[in-house]
Legacy VTK file of the C-alpha trace (Angstrom):
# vtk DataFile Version 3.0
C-alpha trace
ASCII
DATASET POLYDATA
POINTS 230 float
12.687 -21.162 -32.466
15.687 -18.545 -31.758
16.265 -18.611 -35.324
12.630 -17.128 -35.816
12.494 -15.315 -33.057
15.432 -12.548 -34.440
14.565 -8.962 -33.542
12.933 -8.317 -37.009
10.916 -11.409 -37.357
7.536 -10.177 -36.707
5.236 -12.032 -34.079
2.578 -13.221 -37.092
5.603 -14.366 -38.960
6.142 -17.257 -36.709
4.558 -20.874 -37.014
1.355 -20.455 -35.068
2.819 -23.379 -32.928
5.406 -20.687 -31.597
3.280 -17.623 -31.047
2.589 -17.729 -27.265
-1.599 -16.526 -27.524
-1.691 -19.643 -29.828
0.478 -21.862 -27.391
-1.622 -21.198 -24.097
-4.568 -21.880 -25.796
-3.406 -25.394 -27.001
-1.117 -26.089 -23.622
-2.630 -23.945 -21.209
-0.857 -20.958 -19.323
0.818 -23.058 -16.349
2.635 -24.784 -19.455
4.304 -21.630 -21.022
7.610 -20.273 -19.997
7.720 -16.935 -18.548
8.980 -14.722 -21.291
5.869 -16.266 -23.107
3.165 -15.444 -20.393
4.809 -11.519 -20.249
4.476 -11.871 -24.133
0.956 -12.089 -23.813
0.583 -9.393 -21.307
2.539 -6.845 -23.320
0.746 -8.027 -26.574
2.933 -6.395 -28.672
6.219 -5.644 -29.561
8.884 -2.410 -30.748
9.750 -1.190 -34.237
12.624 -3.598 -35.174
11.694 -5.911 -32.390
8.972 -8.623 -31.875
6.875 -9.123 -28.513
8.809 -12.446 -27.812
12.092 -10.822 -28.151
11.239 -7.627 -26.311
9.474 -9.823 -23.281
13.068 -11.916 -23.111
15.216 -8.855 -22.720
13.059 -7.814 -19.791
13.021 -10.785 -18.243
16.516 -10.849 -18.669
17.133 -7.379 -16.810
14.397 -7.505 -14.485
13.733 -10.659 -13.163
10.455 -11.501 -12.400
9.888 -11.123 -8.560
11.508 -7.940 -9.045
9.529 -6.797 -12.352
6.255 -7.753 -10.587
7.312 -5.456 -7.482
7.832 -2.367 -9.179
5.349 0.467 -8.983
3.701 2.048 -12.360
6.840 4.365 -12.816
9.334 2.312 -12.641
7.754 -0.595 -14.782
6.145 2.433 -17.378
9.859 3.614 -17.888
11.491 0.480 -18.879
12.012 0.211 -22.524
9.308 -1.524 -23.975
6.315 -1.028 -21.546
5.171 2.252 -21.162
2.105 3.584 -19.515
-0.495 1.165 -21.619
1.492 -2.233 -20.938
2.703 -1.065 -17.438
-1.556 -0.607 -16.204
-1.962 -4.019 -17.926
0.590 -6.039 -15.621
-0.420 -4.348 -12.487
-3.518 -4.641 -13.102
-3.526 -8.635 -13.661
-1.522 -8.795 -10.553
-3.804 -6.925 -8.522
-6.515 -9.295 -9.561
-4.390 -12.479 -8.980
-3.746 -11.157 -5.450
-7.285 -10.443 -4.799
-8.088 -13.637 -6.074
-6.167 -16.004 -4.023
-6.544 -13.515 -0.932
-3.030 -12.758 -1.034
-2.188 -9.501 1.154
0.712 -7.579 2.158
0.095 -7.692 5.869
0.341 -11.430 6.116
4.429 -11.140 5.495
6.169 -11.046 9.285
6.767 -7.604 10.181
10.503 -7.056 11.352
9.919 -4.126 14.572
12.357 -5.182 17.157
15.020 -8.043 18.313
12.381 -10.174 19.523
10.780 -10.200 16.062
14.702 -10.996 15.185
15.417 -13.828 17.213
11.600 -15.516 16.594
12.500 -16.191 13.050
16.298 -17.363 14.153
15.478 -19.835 17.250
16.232 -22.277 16.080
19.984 -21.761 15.879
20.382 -21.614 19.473
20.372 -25.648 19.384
22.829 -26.163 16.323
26.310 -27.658 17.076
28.072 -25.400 14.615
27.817 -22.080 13.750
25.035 -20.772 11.212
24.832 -17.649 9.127
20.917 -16.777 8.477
20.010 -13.590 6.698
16.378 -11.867 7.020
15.095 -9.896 3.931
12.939 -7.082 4.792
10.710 -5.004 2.243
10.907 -1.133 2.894
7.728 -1.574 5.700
10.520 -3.608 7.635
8.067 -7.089 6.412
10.622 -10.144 6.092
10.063 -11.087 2.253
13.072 -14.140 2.134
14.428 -15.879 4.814
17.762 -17.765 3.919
20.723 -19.523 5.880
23.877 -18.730 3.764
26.458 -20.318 5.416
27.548 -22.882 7.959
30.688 -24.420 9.870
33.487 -22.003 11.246
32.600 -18.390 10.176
35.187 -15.984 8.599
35.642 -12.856 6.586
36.376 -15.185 3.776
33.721 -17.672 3.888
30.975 -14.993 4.527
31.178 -13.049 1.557
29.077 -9.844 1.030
28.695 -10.925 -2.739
26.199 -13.693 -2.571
24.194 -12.267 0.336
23.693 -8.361 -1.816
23.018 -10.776 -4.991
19.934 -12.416 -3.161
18.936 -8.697 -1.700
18.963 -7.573 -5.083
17.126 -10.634 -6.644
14.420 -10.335 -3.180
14.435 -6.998 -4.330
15.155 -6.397 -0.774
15.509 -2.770 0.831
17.038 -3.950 4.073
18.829 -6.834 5.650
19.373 -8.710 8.864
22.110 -11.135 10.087
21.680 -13.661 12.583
24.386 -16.143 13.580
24.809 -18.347 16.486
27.852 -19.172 18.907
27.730 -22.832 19.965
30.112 -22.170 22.619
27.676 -20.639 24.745
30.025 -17.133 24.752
27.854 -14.151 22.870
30.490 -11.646 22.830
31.665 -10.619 19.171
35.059 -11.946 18.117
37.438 -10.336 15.981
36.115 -11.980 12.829
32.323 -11.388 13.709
33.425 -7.498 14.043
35.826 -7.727 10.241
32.470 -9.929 8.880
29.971 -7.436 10.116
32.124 -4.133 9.313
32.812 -5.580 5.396
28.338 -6.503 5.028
27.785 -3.134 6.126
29.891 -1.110 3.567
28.814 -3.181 1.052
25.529 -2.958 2.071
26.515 1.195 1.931
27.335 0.476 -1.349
24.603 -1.129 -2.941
22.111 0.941 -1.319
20.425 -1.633 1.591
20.630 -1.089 4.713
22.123 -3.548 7.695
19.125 -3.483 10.362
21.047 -5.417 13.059
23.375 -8.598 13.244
22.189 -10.588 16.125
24.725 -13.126 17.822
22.735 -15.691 19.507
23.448 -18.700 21.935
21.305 -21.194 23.326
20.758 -18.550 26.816
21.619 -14.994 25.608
22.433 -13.028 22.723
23.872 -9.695 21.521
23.192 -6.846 18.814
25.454 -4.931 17.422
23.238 -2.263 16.948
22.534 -2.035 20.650
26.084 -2.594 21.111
27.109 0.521 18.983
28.720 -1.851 16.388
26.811 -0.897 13.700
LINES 1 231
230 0 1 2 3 4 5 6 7 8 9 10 11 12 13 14 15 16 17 18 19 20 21 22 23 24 25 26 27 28 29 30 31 32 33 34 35 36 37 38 39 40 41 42 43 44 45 46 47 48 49 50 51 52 53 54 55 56 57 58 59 60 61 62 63 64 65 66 67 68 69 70 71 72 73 74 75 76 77 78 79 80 81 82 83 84 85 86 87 88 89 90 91 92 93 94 95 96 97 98 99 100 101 102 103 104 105 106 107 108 109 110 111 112 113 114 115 116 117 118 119 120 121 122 123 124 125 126 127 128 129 130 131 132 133 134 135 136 137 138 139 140 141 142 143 144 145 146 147 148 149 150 151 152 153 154 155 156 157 158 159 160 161 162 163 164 165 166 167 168 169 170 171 172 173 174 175 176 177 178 179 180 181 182 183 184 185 186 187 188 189 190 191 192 193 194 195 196 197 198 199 200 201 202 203 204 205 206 207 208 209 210 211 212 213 214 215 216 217 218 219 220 221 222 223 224 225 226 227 228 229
């Protein structure tokens, strides 16, 4: 299939058993792989490059959680898409979402600490120390909610790389840390402040911002941001 699938190959050039209109038809759409289902969508291809191929490189840039959250500008400009193809994604979206009563203001909205600690609780009861990391769209909604890393936390085992990476794939535009001290004492140590300082100018970097850090215990707890730490 790569081997018909080059950039030149036209999309009618291809065994009908590898043309993706031909394939949902004969498997059905929830059996197609996603670069064939965005095929579809786009319906057709760039001088030089075939709707298959072209629907692969996007995928492969934008993956896609974040290709499906882009607004008509961004997903118009992308190579490829333009105004036509961009109003035909959002459009099927839209009327998936409608469909299956999916709406916006059924994510958890992030305002405060209390909204903070509600989705975190449940580390005030664990025996070692937990790293948990809240994703929050640009309304301050908590998209992803994922505990990154466990036992005795340090600069090096907390690593900004891996928590940006899953902001980026979230397609995140802010962040939260939450992390728990089992030994009852909420203070910041010296390697909370080096962990929290490093997240921070990455986060700087990549362009997401650090909401809070929250240090909880099974009693109390402390923010940094309320704390000046920030």
């Amino acid at each position: 299939m790569i081997k018909n699938q080059q950039a030149g190959c036209k999309i009618k050039e291809l065994p009908l058993s590898e043309r993706p209109r031909e394939r949902l038809i004969e498997k059905g759409a929830k059996n197609l792989k996603d670069s064939e289902l965005l095929a579809i969508l786009l319906g057709s291809g760039v001088k030089g490059k075939n709707v298959m191929v072209l629907a692969e490189e996007i995928l492969r840039d934008y993956p896609k959680k974040k290709l499906l959250n882009l607004d008509f500008k961004k997903l118009s400009a992308i190579k490829g898409i333009g105004d036509a193809k961009a109003c035909a994604i959002l459009a099927s979206q839209e009327l998936v979402k409608r469909a299956l009563a999916i709406k916006e203001e059924t994510l958890p909205s992030i305002k405060n600490i209390n909204d903070i600690i509600a989705q975190a609780v449940y580390l005030r009861e664990k025996q070692r120390e937990h790293f948990l990391v809240l994703y929050l769209n640009g309304r301050g909604e908590m998209i992803y909610k994922k505990p990154m890393f466990a036992g005795t936390l340090n600069a090096s085992l907390v690593h900004p790389r891996e928590i940006f990476a899953m902001a980026l794939k979230q397609n995140a535009a802010s962040v939260v840390f939450v992390h728990n001290h089992p030994s009852g004492n909420s203070e910041p140590s010296e390697s909370d402040l080096l962990i929290n300082k490093r997240l921070v100018e990455a986060g700087k970097i990549m362009g997401i911002a650090v909401v809070d850090h929250i240090i909880l215990t099974k009693t109390n707890f402390v923010s940094f941001k309320q704390k000046k730490l920030m």
